[in-house]
N, C-alpha and C positions, 0 to 999 in steps of 0.2 A: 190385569192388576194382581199383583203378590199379596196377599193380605198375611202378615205376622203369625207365626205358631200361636194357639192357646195353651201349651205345655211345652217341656222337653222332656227328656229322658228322664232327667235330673229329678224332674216334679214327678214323674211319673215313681219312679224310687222310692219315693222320700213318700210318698202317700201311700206306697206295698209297705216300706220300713215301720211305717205310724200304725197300719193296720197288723202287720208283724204284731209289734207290741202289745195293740188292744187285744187280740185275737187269737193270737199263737198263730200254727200254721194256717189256717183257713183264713187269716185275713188278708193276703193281699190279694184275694181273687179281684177278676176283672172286672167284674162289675162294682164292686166295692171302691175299687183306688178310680174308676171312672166316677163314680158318684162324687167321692171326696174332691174331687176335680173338678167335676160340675161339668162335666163332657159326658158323652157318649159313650159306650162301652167298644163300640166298632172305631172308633178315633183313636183309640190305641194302637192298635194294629199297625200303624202307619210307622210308629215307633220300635216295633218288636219286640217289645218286652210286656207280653203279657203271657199267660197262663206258667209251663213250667220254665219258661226265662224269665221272670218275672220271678217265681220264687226260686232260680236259680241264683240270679242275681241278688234275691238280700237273704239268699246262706250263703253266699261270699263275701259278701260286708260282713255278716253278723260272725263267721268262720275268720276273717282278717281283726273284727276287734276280741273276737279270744286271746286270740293268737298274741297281741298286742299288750294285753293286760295280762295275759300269765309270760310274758320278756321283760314287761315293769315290774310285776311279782317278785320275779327272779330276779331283779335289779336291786328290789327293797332287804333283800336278805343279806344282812354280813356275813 
């Protein structure tokens, strides 16, 4: 019997991104975005994105909306 994921990547992300924010760099560790999930710390794993892909992965989101807002920046200027 398949029994349904309890996260994907996407959640997985999105609760490093949250801890980003509260924390600066120390918070998407793994046991942090596993708590905020209410899983396991070892059930990430499965995912690959924990420790430095994990915070590789949201300095390229956070690297992409720089990047984004100084091209709007540069939009807003006559």
């Amino acid at each position: 019997m398949l029994y349904p994921p309890k996260t994907s990547p996407r959640a997985i992300f999105d609760a490093a991104w949250e801890g980003f924010e509260r924390d600066g760099a120390e918070g998407p560790a793994v046991r942090g975005v596993a708590a905020a999930l209410g899983l396991a710390p070892n059930a990430l794993f499965r995912y690959h994105l924990v420790g430095d892909a994990l915070l590789a992965a949201v300095a390229d989101e956070g690297a992409g909306l720089l990047l984004a807002s100084r091209e709007d920046a540069g939009r807003a200027v006559p």
